[in-house]
ROLO-632845 format. One line per field, with one value per residue: residue in one letter; x, y, z of N, C-alpha, C, CB in turn; residue number from 1. Coordinates in nm, 4 decimals, decimal comma, padded with zeros to 6 digits, always signed. Glycine has a CB too. Example, Ala and Ser with C-alpha at 12.3 -4.5 7.8 and 13.67 -1.06 7.14 Angstrom:
// residues 2
residuo <- A/S .
n.xx <- +01,3190/+01,2850 .
n.yy <- -00,5690/-00,2250 .
n.zz <- +00,7800/+00,7080 .
ca.xx <- +01,2300/+01,3670 .
ca.yy <- -00,4500/-00,1060 .
ca.zz <- +00,7800/+00,7140 .
c.xx <- +01,3200/+01,2900 .
c.yy <- -00,3300/+00,0030 .
c.zz <- +00,7800/+00,7870 .
cb.xx <- +01,1308/+01,4084 .
cb.yy <- -00,4473/-00,0598 .
cb.zz <- +00,9046/+00,5725 .
num <- 1/2 .
END
This chain:
// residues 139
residuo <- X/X/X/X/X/X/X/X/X/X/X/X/X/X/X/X/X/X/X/X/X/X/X/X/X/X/X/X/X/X/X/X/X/X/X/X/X/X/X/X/X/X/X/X/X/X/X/X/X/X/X/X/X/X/X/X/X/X/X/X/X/X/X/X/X/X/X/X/X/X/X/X/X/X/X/X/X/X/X/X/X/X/X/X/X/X/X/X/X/X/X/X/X/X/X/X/X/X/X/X/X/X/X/X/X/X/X/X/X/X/X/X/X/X/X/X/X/X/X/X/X/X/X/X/X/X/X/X/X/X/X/X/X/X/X/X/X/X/X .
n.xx <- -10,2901/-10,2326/-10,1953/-10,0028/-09,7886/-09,8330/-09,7071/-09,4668/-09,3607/-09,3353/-09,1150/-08,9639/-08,9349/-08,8421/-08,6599/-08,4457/-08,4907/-08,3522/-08,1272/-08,0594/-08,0056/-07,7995/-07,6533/-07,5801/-07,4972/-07,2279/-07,1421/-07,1371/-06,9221/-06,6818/-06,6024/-06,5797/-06,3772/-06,2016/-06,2795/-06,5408/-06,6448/-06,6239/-06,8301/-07,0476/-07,0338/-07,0292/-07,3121/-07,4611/-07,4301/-07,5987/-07,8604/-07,9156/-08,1483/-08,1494/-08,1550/-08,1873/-08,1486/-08,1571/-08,2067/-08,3904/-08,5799/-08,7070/-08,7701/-08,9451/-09,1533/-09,1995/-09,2037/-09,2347/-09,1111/-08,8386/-08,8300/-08,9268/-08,7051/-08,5012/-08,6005/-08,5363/-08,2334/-08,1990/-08,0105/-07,8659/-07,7319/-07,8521/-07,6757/-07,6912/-07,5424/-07,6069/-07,8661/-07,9283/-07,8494/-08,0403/-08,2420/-08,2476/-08,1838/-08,4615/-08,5454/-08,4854/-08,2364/-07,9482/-07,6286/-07,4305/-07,5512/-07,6299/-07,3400/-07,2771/-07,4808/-07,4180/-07,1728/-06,9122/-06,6901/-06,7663/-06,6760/-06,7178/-06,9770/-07,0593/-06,8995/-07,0545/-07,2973/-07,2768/-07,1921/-07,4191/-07,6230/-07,5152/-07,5787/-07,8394/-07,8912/-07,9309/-07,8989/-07,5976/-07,6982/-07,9333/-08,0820/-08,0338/-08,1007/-08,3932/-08,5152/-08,4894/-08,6783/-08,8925/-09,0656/-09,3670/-09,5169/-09,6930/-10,0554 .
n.yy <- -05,1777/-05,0248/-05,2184/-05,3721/-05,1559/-05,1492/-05,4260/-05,3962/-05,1310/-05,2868/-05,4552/-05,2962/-05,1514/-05,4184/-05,4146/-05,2480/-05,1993/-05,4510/-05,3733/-05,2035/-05,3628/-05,4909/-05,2734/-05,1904/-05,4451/-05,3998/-05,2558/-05,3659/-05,5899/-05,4875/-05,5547/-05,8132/-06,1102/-06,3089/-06,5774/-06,5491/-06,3784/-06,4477/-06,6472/-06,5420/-06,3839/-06,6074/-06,6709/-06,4619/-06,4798/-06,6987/-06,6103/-06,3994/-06,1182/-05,9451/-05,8750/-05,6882/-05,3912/-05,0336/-04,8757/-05,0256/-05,0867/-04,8723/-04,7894/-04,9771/-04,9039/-04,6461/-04,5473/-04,3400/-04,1181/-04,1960/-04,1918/-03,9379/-03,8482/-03,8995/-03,8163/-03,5054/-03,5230/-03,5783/-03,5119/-03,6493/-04,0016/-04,1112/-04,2853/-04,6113/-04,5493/-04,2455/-04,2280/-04,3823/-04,2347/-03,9941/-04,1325/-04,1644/-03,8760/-03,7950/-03,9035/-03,7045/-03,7017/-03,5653/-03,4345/-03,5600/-03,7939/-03,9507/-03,9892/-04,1760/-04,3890/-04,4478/-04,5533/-04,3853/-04,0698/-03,8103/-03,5472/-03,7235/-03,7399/-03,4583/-03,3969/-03,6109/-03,5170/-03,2349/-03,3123/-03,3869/-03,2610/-03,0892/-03,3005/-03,3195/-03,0545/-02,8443/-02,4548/-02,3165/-02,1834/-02,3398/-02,5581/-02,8817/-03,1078/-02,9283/-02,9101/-03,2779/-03,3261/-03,1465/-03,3238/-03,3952/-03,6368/-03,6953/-03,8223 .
n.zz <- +08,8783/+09,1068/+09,2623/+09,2217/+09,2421/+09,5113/+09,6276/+09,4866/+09,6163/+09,9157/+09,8370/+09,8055/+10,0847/+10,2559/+10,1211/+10,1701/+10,4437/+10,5263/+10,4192/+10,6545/+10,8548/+10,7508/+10,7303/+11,0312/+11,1021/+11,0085/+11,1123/+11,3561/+11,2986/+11,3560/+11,6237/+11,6568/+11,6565/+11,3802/+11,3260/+11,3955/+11,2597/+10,9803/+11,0162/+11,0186/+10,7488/+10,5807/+10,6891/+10,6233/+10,2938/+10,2844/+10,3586/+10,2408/+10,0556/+09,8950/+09,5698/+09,3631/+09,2243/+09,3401/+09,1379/+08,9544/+09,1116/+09,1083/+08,8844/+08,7783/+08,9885/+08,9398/+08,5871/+08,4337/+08,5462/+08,4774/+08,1896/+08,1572/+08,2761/+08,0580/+07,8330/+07,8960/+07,8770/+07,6501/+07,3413/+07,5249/+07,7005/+07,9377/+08,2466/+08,4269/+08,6643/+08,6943/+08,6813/+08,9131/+09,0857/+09,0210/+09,1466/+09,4036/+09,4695/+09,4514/+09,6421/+09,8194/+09,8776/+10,0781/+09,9571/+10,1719/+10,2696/+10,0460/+09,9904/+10,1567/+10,1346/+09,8795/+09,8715/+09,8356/+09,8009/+09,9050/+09,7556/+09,4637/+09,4941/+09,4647/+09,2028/+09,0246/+09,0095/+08,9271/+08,6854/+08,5799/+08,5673/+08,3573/+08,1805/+08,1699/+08,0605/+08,2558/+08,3708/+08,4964/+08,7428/+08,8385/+09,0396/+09,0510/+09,2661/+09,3092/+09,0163/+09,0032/+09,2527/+09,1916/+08,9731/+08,8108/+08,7034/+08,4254/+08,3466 .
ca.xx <- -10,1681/-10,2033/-10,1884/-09,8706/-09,7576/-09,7957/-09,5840/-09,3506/-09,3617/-09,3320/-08,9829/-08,8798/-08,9035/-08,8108/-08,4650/-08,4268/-08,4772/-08,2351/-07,9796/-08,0124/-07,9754/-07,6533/-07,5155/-07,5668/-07,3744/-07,1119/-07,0991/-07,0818/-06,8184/-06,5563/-06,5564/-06,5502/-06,2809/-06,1892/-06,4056/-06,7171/-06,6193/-06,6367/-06,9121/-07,1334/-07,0211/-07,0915/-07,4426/-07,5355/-07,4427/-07,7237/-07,9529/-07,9067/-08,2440/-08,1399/-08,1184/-08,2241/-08,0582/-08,2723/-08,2886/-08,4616/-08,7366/-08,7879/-08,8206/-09,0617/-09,2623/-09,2247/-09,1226/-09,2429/-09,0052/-08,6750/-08,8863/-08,8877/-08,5524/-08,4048/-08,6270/-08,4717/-08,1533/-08,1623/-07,9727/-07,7041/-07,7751/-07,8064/-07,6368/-07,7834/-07,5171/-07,6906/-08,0674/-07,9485/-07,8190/-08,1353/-08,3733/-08,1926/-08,2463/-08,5981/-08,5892/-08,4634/-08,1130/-07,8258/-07,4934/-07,3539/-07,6571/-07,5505/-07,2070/-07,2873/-07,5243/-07,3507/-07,0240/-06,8175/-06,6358/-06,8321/-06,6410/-06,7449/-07,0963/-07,0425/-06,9085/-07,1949/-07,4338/-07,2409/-07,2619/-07,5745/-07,7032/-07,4198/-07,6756/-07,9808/-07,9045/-07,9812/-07,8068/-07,5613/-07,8038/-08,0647/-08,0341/-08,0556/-08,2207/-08,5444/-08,5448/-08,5944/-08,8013/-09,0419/-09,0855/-09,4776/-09,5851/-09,8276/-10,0734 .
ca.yy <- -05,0994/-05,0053/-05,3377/-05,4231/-05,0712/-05,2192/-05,5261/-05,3235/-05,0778/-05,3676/-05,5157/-05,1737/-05,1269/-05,4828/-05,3905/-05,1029/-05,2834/-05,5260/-05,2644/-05,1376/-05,4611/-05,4560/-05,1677/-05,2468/-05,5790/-05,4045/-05,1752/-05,4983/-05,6242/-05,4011/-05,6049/-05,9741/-06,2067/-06,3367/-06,7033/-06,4936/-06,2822/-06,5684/-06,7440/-06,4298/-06,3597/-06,6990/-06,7130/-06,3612/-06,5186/-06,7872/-06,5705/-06,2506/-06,1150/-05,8277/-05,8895/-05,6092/-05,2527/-04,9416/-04,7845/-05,1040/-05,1060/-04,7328/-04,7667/-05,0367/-04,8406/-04,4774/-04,5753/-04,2123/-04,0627/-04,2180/-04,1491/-03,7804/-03,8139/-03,9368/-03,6742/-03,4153/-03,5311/-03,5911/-03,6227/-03,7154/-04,0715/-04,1131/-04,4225/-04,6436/-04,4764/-04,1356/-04,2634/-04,4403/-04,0589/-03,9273/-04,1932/-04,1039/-03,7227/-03,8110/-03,9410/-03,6204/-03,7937/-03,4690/-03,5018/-03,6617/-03,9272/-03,9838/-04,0717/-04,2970/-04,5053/-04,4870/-04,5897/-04,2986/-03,9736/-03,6913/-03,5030/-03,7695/-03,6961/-03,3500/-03,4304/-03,6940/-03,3974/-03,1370/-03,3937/-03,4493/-03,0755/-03,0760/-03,3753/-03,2591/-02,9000/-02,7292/-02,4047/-02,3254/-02,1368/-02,4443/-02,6524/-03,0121/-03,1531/-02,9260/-02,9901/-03,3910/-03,3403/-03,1463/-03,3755/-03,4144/-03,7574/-03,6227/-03,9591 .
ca.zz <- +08,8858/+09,2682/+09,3619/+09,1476/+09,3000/+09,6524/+09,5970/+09,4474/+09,7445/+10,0309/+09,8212/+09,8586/+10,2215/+10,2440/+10,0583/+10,2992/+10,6201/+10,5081/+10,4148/+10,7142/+10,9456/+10,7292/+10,8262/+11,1381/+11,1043/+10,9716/+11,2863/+11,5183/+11,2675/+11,4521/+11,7452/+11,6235/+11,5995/+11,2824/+11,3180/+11,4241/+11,1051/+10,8967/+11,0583/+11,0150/+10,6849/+10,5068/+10,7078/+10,5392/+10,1720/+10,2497/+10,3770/+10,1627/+09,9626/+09,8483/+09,4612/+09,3008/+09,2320/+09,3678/+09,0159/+08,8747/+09,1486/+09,1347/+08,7464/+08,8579/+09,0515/+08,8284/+08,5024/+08,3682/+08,6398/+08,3976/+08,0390/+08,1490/+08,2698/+07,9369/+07,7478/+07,9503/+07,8876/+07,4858/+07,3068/+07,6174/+07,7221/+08,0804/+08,2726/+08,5253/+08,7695/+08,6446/+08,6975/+09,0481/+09,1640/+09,0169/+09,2157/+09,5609/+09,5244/+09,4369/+09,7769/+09,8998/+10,0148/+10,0727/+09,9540/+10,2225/+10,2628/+09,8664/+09,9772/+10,2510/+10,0721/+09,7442/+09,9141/+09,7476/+09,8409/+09,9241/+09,6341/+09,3920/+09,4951/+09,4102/+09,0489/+08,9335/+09,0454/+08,7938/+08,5517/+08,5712/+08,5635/+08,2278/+08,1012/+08,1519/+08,0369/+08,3298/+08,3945/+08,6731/+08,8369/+08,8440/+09,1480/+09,0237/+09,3363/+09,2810/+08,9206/+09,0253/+09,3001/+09,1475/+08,8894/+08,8339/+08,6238/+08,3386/+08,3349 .
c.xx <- -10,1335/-10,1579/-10,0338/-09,7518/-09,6956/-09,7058/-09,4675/-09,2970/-09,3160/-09,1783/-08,8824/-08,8358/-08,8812/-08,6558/-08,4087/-08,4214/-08,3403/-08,0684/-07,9780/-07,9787/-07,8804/-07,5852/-07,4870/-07,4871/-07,2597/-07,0491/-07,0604/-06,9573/-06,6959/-06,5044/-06,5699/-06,4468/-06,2683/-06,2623/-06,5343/-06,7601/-06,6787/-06,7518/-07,0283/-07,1621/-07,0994/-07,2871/-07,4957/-07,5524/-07,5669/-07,8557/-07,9985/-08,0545/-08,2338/-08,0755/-08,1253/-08,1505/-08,1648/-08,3133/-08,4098/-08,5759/-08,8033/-08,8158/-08,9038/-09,1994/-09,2667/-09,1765/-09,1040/-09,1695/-08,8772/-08,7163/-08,8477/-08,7248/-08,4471/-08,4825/-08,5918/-08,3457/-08,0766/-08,1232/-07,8613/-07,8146/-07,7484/-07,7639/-07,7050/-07,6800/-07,6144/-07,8300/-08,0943/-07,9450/-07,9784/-08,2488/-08,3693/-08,2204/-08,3852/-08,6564/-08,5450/-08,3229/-08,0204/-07,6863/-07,4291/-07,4200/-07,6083/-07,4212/-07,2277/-07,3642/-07,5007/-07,2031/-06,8841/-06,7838/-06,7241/-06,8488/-06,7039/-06,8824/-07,1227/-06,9957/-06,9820/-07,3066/-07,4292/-07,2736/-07,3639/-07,6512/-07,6796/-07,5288/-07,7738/-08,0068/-07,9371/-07,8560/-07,7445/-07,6571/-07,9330/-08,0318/-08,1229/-08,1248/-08,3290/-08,5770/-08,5990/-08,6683/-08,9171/-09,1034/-09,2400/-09,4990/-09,7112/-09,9170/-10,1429 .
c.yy <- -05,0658/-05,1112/-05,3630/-05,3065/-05,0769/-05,2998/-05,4491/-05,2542/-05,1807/-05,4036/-05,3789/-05,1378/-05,2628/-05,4874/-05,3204/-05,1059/-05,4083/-05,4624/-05,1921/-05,2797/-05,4856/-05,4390/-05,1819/-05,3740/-05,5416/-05,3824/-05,2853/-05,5741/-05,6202/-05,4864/-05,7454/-05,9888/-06,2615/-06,4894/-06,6297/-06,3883/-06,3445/-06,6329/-06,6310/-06,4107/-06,5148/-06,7362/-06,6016/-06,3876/-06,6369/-06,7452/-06,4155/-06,2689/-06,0115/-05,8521/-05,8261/-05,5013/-05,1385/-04,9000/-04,8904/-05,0994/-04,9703/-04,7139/-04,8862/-04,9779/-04,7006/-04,4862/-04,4552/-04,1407/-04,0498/-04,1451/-04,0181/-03,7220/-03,8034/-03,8606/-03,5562/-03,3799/-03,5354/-03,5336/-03,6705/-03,8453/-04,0879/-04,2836/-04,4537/-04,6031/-04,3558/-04,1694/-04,3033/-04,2938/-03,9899/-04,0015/-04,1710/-03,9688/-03,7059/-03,8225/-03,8219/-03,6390/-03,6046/-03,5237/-03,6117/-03,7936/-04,0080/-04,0809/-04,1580/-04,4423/-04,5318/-04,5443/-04,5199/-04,1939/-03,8789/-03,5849/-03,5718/-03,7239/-03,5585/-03,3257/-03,5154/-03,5849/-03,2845/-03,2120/-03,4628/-03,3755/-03,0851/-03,1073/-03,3568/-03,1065/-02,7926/-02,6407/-02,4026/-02,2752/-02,2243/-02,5024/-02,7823/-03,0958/-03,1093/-02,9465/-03,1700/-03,4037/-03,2567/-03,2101/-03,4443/-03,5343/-03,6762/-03,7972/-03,9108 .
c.zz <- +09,0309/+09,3130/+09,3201/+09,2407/+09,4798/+09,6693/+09,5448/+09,5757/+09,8546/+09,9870/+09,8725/+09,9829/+10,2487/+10,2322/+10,1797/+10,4331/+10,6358/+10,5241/+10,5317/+10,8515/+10,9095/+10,7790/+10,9299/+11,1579/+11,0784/+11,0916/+11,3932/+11,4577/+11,3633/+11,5507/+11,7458/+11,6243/+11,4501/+11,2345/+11,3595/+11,3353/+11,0211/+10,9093/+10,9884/+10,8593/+10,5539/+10,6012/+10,5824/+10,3665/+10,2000/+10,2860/+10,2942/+10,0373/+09,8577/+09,7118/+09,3444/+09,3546/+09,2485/+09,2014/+08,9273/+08,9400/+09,1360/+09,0063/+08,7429/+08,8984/+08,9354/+08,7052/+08,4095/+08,4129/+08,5017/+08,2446/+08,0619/+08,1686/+08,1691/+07,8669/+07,7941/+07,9245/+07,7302/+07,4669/+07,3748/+07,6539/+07,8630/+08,1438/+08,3486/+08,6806/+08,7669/+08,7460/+08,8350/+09,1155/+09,1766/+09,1348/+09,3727/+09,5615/+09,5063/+09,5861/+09,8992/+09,9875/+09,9650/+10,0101/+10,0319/+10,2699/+10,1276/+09,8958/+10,0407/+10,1953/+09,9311/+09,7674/+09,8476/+09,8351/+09,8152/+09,7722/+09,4887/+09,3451/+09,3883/+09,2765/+08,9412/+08,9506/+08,9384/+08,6834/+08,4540/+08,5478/+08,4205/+08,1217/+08,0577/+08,1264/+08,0955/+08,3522/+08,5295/+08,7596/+08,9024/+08,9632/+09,0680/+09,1002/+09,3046/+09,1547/+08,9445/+09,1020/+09,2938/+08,9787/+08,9224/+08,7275/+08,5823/+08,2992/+08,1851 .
cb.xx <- -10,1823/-10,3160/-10,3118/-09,8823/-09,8642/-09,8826/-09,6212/-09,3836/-09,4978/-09,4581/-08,9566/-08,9333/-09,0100/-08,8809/-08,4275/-08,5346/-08,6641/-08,2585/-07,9727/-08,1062/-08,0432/-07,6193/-07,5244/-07,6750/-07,3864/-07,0815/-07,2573/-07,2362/-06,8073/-06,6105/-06,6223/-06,5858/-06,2988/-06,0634/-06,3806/-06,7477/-06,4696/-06,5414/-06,9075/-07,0652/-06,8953/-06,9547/-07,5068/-07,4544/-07,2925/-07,7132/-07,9450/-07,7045/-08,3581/-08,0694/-08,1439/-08,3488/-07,9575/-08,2197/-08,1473/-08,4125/-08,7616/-08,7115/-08,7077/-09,0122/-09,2277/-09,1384/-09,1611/-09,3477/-08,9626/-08,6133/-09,0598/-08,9744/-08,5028/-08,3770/-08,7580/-08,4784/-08,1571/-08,2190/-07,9578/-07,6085/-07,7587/-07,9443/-07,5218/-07,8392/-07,3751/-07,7179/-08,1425/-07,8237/-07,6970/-08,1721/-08,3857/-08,0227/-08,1852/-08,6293/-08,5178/-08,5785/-07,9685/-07,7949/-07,4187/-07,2853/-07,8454/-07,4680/-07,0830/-07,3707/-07,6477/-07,3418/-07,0118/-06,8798/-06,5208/-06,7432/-06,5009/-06,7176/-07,1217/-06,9815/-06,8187/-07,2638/-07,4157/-07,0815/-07,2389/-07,6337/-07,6065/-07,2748/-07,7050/-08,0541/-07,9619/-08,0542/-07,8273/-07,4328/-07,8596/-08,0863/-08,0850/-07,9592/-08,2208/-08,6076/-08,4206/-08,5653/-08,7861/-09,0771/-08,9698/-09,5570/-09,6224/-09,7508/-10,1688 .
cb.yy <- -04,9715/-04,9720/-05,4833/-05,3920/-05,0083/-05,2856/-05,6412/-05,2206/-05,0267/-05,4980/-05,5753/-05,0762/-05,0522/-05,5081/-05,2561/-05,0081/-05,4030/-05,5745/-05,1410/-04,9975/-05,5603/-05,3943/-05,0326/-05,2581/-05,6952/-05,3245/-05,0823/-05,6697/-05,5657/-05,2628/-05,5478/-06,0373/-06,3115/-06,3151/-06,8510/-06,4207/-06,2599/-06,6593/-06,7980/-06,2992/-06,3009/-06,8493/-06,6960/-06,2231/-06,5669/-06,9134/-06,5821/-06,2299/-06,1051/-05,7379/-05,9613/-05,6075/-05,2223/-04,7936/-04,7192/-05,2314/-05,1644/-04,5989/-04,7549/-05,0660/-04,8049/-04,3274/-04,6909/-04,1526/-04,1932/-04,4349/-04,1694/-03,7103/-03,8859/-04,0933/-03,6469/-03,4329/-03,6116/-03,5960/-03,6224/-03,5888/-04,1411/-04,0405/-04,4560/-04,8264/-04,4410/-04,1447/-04,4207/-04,5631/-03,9213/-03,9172/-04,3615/-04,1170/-03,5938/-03,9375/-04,0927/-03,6172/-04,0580/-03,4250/-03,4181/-03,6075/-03,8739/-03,8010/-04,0242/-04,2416/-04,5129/-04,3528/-04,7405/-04,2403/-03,9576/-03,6210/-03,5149/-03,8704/-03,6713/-03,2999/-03,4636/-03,8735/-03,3062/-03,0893/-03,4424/-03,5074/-02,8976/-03,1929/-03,4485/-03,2890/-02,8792/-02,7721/-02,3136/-02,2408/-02,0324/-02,5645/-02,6021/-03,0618/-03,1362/-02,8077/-02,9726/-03,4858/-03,3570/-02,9805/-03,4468/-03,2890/-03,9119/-03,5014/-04,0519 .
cb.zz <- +08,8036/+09,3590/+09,3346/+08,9301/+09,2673/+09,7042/+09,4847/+09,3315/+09,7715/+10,0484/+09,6436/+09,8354/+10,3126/+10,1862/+09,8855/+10,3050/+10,6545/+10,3730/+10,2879/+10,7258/+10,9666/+10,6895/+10,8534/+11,1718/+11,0034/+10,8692/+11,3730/+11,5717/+11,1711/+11,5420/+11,8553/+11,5098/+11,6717/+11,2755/+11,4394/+11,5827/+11,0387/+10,9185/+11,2396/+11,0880/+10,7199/+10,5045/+10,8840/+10,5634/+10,1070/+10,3091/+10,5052/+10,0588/+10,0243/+09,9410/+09,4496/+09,2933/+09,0811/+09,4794/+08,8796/+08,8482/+09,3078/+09,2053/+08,6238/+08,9690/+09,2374/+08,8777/+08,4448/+08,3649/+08,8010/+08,3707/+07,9936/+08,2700/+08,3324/+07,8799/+07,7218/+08,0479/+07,9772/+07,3875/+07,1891/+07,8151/+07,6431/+08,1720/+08,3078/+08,4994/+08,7716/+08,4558/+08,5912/+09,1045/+09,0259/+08,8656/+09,1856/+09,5968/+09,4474/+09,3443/+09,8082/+09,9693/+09,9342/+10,2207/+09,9714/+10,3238/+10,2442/+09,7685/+10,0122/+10,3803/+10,0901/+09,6435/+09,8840/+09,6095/+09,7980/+10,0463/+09,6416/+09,4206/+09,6423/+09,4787/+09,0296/+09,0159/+09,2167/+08,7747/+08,5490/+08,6738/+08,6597/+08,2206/+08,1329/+08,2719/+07,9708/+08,4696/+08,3521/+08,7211/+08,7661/+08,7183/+09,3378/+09,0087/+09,4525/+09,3147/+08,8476/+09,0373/+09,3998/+09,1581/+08,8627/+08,8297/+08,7219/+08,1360/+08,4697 .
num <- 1/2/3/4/5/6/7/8/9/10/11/12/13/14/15/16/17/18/19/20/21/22/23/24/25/26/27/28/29/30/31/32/33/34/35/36/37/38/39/40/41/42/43/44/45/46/47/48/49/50/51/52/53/54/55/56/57/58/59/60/61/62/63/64/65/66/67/68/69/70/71/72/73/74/75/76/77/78/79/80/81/82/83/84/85/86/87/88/89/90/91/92/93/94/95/96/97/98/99/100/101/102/103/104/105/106/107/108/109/110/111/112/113/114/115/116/117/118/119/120/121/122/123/124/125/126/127/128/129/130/131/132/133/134/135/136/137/138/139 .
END
């Protein structure tokens, strides 16, 4: 299980190094021409690894993480937008980390987060981040 754990772990930071040599491409975007646009753009489709969606490797790696999540949440069914939100505040990301790497409006952020409290029955008073990050795996 560790070992499987590891491999799992390495695609992860793998993904993550990628996504961020990205962003960074996007950033140098800005100042291309439109053939060094192009040129750039069809290299990255033949070299692109990134084929997997975070919530699949993090239910990969924690699969008791989502179980508790969807017994938390019964009888609402949670989506795999839902479960992706939840696996990012796992990681401790803020709102506006949320929006940036979810590619959404700040605000949006701020209404999958209510809706998500709604889901999982916590009251207003609950803060929904420490609910998932103190989420302890019972083995």
């Amino acid at each position: 299980m560790a070992e499987e754990n590891d491999k799992i772990g390495k695609r992860l930071i793998t993904t993550v190094a990628e996504l961020t040599r990205k962003d960074h491409l996007l950033g140098e975007a800005k100042h291309m021409d439109t053939k060094q646009l192009d040129k750039v753009i069809r290299q990255e489709q033949k070299t692109t690894t990134l084929t997997k969606d975070y919530a699949k490797l993090f239910y990969e790696i924690s699969p008791k993480f989502y179980e508790w999540l969807n017994q938390q949440a019964a009888p609402n069914k949670l989506t795999n937008t839902d479960l992706k939100y939840c696996s990012y505040i796992l990681l401790r990301m803020n709102n506006k980390e949320l929006a940036h790497v979810l590619n959404v409006e700040y605000n949006t952020v701020v209404t999958q987060k209510y809706h998500l409290k709604k889901k999982l029955h916590l009251s207003k008073d609950e803060s929904l981040d420490e609910f998932i990050v103190n989420f302890t795996p019972v083995d």
